[in-house]
C-alpha positions in Angstrom: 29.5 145.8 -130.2 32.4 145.2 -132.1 31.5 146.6 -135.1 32.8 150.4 -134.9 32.3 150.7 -139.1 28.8 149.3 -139.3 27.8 150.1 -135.8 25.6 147.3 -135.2 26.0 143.7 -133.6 27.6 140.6 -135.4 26.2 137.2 -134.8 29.1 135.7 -133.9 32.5 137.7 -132.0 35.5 138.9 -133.3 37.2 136.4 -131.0 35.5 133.3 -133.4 36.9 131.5 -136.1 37.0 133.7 -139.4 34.2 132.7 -141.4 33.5 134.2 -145.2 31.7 136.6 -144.1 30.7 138.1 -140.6 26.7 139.0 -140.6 25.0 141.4 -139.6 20.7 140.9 -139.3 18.8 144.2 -139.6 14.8 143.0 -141.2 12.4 142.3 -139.3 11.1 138.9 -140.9 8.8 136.7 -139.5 11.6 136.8 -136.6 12.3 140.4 -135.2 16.0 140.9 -136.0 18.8 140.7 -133.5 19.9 144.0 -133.6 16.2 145.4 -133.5 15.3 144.0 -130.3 18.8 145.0 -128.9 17.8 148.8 -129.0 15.2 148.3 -127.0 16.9 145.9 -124.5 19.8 149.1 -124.5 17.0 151.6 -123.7 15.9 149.4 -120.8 18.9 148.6 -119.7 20.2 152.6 -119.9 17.0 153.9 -117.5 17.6 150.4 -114.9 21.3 151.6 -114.8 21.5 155.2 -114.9 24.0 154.7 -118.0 23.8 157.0 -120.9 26.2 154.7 -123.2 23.8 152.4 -123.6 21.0 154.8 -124.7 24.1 156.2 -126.5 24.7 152.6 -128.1 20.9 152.2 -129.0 20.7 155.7 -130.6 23.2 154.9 -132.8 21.8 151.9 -134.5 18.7 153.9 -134.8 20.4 156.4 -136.7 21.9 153.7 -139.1 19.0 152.4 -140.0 16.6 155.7 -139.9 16.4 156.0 -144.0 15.7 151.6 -144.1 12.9 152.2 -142.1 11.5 155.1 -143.6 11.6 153.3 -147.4 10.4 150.2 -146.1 8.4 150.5 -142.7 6.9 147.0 -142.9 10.4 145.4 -143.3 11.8 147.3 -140.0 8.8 147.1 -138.0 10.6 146.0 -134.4 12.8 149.1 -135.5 10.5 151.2 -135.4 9.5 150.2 -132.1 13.2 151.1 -131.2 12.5 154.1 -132.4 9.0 154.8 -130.4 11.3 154.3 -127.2 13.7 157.1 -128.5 10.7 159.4 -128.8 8.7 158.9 -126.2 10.6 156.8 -123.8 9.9 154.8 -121.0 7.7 154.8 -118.4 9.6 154.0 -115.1 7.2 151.9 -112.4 9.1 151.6 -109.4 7.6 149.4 -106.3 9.3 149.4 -103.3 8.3 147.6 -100.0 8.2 144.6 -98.4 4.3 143.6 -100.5 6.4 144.8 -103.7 5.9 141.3 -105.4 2.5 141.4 -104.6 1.6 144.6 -106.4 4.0 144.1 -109.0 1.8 140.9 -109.8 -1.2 142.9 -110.3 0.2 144.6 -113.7 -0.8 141.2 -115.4 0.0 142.9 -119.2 1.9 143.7 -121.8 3.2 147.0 -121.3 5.7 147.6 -123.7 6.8 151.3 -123.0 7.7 150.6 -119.0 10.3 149.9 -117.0 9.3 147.7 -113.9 12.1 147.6 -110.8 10.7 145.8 -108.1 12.3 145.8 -104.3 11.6 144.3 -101.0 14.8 146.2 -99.6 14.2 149.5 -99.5 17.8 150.3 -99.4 18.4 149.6 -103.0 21.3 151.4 -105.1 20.3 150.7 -108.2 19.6 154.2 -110.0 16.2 153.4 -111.3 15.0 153.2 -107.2 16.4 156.8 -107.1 
């Protein structure tokens, strides 16, 4: 995030070419916005890691755009997904072993409030495994 005033994501870095303007996308159109689906890919990425600052990051943007959603829900509906993930969080479905794959193939859905980490080593480091 290079955007410390607005404190959500530009489409294009600071590193780019200056253009008129730098943008911002927040509405959730027929296309989720950018920055919606971002919160939840922080929350994910936060309980996989064991890092608060992305959680941190993702709380955030929430906060920004808490009154936007609440005056027009329809308009900030991947927001308020965001924002289901900040309540309720994630469940964390860890499979470990070397049939890991296997099982892990058996959770053939959509489950949008879970965290999958999936090993055949059971020696793995990364926090989620913990």
């Amino acid at each position: 995030m290079d955007n410390e005033e607005v404190q959500l994501f530009y489409f294009t870095s600071k590193n780019d070419p200056p253009l008129v303007t730098r943008k911002t996308d927040t509405g959730d159109d027929v296309i989720s916005s950018a920055n919606a689906i971002l919160v939840e890919m922080l929350y994910k990425l936060g309980y996989y890691f064991g890092d608060t600052h992305y959680t941190q990051v993702a709380n955030t943007m929430l906060a920004k755009m808490g009154q936007q959603m609440q005056k027009y829900p329809s308009w900030y509906s991947r927001w308020a997904q965001g924002a289901l993930l900040q309540a309720k969080g994630l469940y964390q479905i860890v499979i470990v072993g070397k049939n890991a794959t296997q099982l892990y193939q058996q959770f053939d859905g959509y489950i949008p409030n879970a965290v999958f980490a999936i090993s055949t080593d059971e020696n793995n480091t990364l926090p989620l495994f913990e």
